[in-house]
N, CA and C atoms of all chains as a GROMACS GRO file, in nm:
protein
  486
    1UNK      N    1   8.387 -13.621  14.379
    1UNK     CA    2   8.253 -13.670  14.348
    1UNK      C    3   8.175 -13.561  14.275
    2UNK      N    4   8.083 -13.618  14.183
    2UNK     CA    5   8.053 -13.480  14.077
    2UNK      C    6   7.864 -13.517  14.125
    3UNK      N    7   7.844 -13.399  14.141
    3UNK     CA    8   7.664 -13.393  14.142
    3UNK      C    9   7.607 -13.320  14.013
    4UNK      N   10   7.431 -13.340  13.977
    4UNK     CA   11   7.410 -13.298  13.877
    4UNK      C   12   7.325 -13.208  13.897
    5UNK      N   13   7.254 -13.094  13.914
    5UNK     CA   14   7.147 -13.059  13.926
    5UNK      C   15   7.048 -13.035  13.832
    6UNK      N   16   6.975 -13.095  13.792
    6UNK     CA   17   6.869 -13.036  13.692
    6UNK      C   18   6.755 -12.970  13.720
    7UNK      N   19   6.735 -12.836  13.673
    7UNK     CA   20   6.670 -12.790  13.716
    7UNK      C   21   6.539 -12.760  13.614
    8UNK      N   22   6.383 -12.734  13.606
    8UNK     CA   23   6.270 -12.738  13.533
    8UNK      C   24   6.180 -12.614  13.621
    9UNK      N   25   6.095 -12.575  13.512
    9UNK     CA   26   6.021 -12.520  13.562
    9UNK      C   27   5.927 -12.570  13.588
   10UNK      N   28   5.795 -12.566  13.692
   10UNK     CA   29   5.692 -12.645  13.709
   10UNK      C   30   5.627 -12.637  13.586
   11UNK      N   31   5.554 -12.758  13.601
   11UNK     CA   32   5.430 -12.715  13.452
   11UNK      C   33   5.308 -12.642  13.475
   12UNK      N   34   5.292 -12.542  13.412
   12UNK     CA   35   5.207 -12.479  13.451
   12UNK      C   36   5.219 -12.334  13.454
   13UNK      N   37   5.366 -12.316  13.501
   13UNK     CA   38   5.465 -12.186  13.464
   13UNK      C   39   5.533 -12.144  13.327
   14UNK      N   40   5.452 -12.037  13.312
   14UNK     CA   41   5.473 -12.011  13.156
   14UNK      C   42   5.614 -12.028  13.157
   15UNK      N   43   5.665 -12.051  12.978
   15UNK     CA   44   5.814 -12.058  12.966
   15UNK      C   45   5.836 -11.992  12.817
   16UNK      N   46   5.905 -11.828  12.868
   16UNK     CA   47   5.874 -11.721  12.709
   16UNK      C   48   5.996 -11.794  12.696
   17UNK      N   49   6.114 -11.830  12.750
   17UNK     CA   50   6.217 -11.858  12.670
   17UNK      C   51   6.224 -12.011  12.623
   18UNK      N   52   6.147 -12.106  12.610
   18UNK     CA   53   6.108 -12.221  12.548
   18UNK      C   54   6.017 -12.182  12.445
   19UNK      N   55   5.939 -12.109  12.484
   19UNK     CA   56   5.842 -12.064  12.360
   19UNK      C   57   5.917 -11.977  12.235
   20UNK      N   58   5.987 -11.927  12.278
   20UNK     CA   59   6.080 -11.857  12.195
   20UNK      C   60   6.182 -11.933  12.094
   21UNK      N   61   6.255 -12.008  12.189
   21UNK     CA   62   6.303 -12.098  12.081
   21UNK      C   63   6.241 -12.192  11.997
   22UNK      N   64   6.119 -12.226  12.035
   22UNK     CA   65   6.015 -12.266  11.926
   22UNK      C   66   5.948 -12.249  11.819
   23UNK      N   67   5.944 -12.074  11.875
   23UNK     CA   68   5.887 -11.995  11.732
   23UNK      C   69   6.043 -11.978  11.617
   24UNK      N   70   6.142 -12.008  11.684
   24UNK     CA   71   6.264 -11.998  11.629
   24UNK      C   72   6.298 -12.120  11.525
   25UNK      N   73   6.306 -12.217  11.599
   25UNK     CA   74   6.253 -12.337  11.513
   25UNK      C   75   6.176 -12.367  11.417
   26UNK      N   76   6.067 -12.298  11.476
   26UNK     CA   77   5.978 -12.312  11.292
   26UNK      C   78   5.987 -12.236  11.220
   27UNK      N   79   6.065 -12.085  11.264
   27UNK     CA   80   6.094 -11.968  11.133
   27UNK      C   81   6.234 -12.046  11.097
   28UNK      N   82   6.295 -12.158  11.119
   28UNK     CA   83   6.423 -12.191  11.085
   28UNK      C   84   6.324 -12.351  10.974
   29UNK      N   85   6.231 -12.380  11.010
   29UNK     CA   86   6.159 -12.477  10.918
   29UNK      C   87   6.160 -12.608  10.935
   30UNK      N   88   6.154 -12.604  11.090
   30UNK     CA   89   6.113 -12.744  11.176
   30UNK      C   90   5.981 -12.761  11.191
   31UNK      N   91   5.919 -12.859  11.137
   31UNK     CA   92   5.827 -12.870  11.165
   31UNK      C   93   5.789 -12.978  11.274
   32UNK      N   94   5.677 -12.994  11.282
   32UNK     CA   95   5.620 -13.116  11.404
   32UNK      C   96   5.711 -13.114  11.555
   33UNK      N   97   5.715 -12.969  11.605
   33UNK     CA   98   5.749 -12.942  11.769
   33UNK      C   99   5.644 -12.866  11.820
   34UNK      N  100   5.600 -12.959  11.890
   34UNK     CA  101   5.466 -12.919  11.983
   34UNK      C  102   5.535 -12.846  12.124
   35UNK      N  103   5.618 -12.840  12.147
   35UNK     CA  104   5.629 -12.757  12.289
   35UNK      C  105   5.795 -12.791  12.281
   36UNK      N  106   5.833 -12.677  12.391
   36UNK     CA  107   5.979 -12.674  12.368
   36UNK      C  108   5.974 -12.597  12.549
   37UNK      N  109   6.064 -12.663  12.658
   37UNK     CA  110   6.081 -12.582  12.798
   37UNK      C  111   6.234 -12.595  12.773
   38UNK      N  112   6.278 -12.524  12.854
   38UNK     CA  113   6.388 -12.469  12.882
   38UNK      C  114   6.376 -12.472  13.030
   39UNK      N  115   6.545 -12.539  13.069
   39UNK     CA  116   6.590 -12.546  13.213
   39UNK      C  117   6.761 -12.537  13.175
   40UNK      N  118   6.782 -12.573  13.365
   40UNK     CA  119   6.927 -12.552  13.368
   40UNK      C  120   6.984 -12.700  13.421
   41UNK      N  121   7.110 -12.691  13.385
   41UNK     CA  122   7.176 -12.799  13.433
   41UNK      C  123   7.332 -12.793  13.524
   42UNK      N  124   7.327 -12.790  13.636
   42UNK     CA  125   7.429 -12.728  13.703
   42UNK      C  126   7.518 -12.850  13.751
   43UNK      N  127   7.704 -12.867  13.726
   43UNK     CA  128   7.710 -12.985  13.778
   43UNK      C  129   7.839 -12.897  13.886
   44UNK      N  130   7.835 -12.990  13.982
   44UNK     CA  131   7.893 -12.922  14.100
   44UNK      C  132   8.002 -13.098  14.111
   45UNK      N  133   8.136 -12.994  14.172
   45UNK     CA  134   8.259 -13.095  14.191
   45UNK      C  135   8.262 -13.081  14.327
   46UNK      N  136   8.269 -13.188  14.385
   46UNK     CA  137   8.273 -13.192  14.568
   46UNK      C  138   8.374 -13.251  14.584
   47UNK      N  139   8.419 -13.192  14.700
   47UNK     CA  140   8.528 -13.255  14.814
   47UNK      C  141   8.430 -13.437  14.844
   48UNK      N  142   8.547 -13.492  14.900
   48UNK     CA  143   8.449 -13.602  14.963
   48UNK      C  144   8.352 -13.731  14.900
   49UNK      N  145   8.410 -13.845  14.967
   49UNK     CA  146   8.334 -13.985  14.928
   49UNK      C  147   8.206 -14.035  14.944
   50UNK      N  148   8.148 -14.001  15.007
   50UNK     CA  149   7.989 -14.014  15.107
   50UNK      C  150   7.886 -13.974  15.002
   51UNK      N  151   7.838 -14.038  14.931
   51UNK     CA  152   7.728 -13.976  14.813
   51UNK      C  153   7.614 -13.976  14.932
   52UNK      N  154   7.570 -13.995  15.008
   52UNK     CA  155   7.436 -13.956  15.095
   52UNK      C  156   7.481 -13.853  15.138
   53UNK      N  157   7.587 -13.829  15.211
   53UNK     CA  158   7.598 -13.729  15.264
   53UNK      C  159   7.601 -13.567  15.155
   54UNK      N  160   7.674 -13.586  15.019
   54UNK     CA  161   7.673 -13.554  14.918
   54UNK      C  162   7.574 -13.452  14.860
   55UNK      N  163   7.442 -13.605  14.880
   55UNK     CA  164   7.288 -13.569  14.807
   55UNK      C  165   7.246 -13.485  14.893
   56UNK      N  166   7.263 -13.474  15.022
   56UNK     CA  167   7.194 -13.401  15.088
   56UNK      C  168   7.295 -13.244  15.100
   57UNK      N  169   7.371 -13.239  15.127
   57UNK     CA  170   7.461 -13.106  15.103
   57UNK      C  171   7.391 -13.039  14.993
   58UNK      N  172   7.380 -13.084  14.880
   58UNK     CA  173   7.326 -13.047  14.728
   58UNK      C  174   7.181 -13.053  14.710
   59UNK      N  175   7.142 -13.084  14.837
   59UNK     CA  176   6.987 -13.057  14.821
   59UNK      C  177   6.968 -12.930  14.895
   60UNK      N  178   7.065 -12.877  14.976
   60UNK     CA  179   7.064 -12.814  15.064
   60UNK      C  180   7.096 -12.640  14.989
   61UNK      N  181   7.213 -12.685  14.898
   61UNK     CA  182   7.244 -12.606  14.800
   61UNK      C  183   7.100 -12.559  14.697
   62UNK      N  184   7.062 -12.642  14.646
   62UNK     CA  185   6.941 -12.627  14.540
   62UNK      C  186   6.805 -12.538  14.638
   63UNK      N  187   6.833 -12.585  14.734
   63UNK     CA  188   6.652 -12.512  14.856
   63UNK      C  189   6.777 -12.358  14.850
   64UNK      N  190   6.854 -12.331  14.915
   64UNK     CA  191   6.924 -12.219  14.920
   64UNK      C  192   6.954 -12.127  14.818
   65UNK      N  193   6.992 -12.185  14.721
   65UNK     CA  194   7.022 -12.124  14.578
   65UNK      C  195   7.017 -12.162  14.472
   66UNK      N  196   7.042 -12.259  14.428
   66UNK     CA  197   7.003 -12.283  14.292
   66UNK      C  198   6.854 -12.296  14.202
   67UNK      N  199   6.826 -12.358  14.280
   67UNK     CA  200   6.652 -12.330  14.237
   67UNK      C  201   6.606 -12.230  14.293
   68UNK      N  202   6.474 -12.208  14.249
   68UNK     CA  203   6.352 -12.082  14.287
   68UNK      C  204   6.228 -12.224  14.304
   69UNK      N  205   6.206 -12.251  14.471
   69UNK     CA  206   6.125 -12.343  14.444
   69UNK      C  207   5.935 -12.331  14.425
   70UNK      N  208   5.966 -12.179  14.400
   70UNK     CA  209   5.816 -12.159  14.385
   70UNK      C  210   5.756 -12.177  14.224
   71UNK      N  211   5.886 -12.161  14.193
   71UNK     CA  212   5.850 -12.211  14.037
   71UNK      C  213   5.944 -12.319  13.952
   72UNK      N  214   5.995 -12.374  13.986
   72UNK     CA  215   6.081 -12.453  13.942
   72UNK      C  216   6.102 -12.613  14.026
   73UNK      N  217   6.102 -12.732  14.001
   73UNK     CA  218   6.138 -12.836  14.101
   73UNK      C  219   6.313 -12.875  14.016
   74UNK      N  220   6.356 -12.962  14.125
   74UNK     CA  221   6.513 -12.992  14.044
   74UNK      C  222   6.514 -13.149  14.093
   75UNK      N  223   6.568 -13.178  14.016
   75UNK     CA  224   6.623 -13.339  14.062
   75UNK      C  225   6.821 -13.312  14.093
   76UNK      N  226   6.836 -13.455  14.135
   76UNK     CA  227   6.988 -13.402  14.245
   76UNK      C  228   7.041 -13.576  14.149
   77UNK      N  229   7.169 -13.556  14.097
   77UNK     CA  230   7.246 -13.754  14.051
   77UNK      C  231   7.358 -13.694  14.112
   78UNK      N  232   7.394 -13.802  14.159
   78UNK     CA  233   7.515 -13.792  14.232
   78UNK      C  234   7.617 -13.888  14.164
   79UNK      N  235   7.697 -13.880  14.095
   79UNK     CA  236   7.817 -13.990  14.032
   79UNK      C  237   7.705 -14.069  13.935
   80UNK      N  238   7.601 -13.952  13.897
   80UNK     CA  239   7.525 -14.083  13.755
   80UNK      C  240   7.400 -14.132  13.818
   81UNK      N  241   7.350 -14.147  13.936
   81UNK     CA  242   7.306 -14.217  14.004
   81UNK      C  243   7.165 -14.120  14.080
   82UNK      N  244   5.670 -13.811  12.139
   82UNK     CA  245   5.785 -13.802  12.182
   82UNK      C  246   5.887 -13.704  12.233
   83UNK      N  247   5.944 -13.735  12.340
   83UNK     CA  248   6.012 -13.631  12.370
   83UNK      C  249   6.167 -13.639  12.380
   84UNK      N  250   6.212 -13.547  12.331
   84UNK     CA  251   6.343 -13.534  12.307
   84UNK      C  252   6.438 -13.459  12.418
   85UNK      N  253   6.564 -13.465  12.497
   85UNK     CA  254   6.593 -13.370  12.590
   85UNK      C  255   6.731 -13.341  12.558
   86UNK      N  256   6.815 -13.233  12.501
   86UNK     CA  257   6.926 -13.192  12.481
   86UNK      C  258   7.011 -13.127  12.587
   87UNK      N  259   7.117 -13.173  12.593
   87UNK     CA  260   7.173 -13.120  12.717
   87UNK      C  261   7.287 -13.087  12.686
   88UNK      N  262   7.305 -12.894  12.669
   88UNK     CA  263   7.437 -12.848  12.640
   88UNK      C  264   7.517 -12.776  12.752
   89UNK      N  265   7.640 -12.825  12.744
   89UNK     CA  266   7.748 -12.763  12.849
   89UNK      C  267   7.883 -12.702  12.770
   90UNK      N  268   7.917 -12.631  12.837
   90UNK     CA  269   8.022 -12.557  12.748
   90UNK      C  270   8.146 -12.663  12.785
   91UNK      N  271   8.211 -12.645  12.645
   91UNK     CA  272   8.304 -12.736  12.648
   91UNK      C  273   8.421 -12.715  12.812
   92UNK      N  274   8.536 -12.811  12.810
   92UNK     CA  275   8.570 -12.795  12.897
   92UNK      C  276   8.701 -12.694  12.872
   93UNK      N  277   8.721 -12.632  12.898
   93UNK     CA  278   8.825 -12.557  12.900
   93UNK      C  279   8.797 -12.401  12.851
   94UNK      N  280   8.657 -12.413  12.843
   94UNK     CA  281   8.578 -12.257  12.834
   94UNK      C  282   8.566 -12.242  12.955
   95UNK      N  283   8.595 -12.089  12.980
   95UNK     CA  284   8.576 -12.003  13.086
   95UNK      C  285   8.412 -12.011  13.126
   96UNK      N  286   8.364 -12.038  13.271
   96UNK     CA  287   8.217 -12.043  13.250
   96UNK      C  288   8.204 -11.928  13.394
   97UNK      N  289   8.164 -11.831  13.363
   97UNK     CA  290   8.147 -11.697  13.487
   97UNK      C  291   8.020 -11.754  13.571
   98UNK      N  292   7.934 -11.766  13.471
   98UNK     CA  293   7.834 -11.773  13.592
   98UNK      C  294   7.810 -11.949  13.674
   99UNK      N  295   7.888 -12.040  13.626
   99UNK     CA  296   7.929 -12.114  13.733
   99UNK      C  297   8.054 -12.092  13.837
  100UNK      N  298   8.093 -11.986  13.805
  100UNK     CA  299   8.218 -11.935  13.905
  100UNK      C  300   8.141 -11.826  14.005
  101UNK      N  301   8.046 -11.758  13.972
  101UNK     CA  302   7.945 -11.684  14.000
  101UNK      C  303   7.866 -11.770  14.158
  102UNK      N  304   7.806 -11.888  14.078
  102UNK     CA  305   7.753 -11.969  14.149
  102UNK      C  306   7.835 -12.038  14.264
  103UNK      N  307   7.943 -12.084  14.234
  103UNK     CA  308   8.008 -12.117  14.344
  103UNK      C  309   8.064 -12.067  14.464
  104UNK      N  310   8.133 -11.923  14.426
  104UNK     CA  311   8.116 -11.793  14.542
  104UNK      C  312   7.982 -11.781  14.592
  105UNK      N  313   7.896 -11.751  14.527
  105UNK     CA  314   7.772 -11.763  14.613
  105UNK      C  315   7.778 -11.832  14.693
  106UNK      N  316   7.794 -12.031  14.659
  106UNK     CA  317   7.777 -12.123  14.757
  106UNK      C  318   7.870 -12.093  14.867
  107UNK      N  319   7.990 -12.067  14.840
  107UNK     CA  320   8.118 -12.058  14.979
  107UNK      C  321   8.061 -11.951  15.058
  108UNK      N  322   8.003 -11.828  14.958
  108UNK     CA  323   7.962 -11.745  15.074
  108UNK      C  324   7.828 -11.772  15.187
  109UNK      N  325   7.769 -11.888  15.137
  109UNK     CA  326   7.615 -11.926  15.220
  109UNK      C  327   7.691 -12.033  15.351
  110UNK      N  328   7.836 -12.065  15.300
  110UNK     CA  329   7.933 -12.156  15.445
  110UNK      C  330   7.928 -12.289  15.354
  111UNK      N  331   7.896 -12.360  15.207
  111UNK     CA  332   7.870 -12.472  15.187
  111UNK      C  333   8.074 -12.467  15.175
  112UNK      N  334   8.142 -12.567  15.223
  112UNK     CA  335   8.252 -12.590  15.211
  112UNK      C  336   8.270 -12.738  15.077
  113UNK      N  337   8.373 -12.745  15.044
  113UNK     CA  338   8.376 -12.841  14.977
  113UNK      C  339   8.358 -12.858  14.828
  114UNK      N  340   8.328 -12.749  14.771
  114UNK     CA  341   8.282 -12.717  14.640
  114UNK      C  342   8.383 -12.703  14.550
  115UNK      N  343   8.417 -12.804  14.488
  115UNK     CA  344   8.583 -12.752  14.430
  115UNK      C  345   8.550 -12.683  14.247
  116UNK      N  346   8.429 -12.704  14.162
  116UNK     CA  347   8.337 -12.668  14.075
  116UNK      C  348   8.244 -12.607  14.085
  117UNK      N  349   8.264 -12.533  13.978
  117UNK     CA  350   8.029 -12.553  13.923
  117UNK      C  351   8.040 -12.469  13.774
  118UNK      N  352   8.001 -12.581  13.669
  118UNK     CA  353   7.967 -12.549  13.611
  118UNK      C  354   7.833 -12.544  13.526
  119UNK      N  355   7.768 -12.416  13.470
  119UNK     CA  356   7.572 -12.441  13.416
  119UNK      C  357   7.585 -12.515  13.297
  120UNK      N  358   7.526 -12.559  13.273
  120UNK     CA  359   7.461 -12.562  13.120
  120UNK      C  360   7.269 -12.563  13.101
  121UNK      N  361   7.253 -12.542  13.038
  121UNK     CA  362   7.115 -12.592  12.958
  121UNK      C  363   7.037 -12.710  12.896
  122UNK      N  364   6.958 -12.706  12.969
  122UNK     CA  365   6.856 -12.830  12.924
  122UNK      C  366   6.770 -12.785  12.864
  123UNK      N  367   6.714 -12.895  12.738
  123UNK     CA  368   6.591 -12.761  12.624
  123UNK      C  369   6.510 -12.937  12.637
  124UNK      N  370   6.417 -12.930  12.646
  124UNK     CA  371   6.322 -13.039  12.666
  124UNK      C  372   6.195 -13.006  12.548
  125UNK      N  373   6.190 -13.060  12.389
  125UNK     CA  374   6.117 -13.099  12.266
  125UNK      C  375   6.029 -13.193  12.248
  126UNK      N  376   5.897 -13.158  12.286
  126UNK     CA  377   5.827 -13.216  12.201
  126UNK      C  378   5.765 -13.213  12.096
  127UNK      N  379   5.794 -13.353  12.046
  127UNK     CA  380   5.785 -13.395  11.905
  127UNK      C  381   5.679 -13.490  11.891
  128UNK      N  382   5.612 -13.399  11.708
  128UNK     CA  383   5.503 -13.518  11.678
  128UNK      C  384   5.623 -13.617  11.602
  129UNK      N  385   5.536 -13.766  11.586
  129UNK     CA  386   5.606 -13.838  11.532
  129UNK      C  387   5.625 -14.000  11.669
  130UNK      N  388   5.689 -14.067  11.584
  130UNK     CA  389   5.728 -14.194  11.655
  130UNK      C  390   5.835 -14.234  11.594
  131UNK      N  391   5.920 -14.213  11.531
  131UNK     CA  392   6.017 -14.279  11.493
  131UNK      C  393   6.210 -14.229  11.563
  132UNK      N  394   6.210 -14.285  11.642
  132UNK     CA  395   6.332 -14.203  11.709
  132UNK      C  396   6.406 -14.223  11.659
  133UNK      N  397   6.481 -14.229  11.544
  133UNK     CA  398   6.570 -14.261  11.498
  133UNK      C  399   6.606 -14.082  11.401
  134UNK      N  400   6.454 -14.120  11.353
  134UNK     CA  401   6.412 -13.978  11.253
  134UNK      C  402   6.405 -13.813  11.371
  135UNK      N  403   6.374 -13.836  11.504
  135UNK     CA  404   6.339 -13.784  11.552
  135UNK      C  405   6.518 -13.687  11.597
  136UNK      N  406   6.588 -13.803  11.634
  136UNK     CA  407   6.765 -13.789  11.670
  136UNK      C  408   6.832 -13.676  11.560
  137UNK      N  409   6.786 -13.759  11.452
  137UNK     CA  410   6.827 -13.635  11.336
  137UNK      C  411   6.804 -13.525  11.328
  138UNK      N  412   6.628 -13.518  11.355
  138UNK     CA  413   6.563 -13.347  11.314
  138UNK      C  414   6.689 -13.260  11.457
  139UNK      N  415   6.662 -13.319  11.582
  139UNK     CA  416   6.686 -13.280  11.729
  139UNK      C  417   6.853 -13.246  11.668
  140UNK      N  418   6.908 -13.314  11.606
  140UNK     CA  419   7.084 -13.276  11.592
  140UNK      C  420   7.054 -13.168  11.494
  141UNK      N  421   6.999 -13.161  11.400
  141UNK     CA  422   7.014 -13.049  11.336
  141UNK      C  423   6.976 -12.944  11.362
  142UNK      N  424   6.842 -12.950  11.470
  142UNK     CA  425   6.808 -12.808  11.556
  142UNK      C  426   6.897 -12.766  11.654
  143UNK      N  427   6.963 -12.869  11.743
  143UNK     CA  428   7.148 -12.809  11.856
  143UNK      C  429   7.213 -12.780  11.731
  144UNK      N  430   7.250 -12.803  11.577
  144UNK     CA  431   7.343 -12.736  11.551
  144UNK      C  432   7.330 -12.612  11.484
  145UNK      N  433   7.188 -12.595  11.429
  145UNK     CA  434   7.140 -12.458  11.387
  145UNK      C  435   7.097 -12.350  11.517
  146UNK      N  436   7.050 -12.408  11.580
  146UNK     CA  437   7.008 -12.343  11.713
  146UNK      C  438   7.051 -12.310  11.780
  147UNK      N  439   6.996 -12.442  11.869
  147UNK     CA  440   7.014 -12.426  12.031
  147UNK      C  441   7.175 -12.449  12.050
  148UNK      N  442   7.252 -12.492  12.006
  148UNK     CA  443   7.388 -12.484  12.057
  148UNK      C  444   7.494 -12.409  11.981
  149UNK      N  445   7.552 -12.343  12.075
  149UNK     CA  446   7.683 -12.271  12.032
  149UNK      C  447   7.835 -12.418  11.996
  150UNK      N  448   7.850 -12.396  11.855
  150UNK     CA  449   7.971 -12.536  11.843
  150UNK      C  450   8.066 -12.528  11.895
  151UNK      N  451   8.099 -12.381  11.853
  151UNK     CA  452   8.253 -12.339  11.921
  151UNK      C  453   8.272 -12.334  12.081
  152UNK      N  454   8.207 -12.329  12.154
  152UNK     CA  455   8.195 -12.304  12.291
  152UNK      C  456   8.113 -12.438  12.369
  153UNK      N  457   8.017 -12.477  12.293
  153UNK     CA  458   7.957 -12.592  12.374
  153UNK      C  459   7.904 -12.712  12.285
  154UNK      N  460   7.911 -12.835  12.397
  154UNK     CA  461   7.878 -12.927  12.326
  154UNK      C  462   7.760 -13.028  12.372
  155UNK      N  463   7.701 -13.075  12.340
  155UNK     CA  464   7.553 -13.113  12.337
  155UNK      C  465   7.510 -13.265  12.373
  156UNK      N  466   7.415 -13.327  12.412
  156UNK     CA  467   7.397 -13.445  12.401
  156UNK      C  468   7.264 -13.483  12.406
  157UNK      N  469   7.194 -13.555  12.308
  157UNK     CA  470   7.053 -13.585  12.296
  157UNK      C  471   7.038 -13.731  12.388
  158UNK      N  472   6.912 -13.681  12.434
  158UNK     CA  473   6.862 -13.800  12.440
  158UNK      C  474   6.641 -13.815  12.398
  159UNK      N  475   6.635 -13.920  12.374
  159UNK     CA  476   6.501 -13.967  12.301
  159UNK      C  477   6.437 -14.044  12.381
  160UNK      N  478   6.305 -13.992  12.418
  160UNK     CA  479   6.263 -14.093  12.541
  160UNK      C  480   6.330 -14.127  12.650
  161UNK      N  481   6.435 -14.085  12.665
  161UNK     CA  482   6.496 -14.121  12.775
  161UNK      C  483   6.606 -14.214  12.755
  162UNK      N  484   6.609 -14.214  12.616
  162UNK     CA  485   6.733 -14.299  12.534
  162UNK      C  486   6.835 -14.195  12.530
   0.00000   0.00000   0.00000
């Protein structure tokens, strides 16, 4: 069973490396990009059939380590879902 | 409009810091983890309304840009299209 994690920074929390690739973008001669964030996307391969049981293992994972939840929230798909 | 690109390194690239990540997890006791690999999410906003026009500018910024070809590969989505 495959999980997805996506991870964001809150809004509100500056983002130099979204901003960065922005100013990158328009010295490359894109125009009309009003904002650009940057996150991660982590996909994790699990043992096991139980997608509840799954979501919650991997939520468990994301509060423990994968996120920083003081600045970042994540969403959890489990098989797409 | 907003645009959200989502690059992962192809499969059969070496990815450390999802191998990184997963020792971590075995070492916190999560059992069951047979993966993990990161990628990047770059989240664009764009002036404009036309998603069609919008798909284009967004592919030509993952292939000048934001994505490595040789190593990773990408997937747009538009509004949530």
């Amino acid at each position: 069973m495959k999980a997805v994690v996506k991870i964001r920074l809150k809004s509100g929390v500056l983002d130099p490396q979204g901003k960065a690739t922005q100013n990158a973008l328009e010295a490359l001669g894109f125009s009309g990009v009003n904002g650009v964030r940057q996150g991660k996307i982590i996909e994790i391969e699990l043992e096991g059939t139980d997608a509840g049981a799954a979501r919650e293992d991997v939520d468990r994972m994301a509060q423990a380590l994968l996120a920083n939840s003081v600045i970042e929230s994540y969403e959890i798909e489990i098989d797409g879902q």
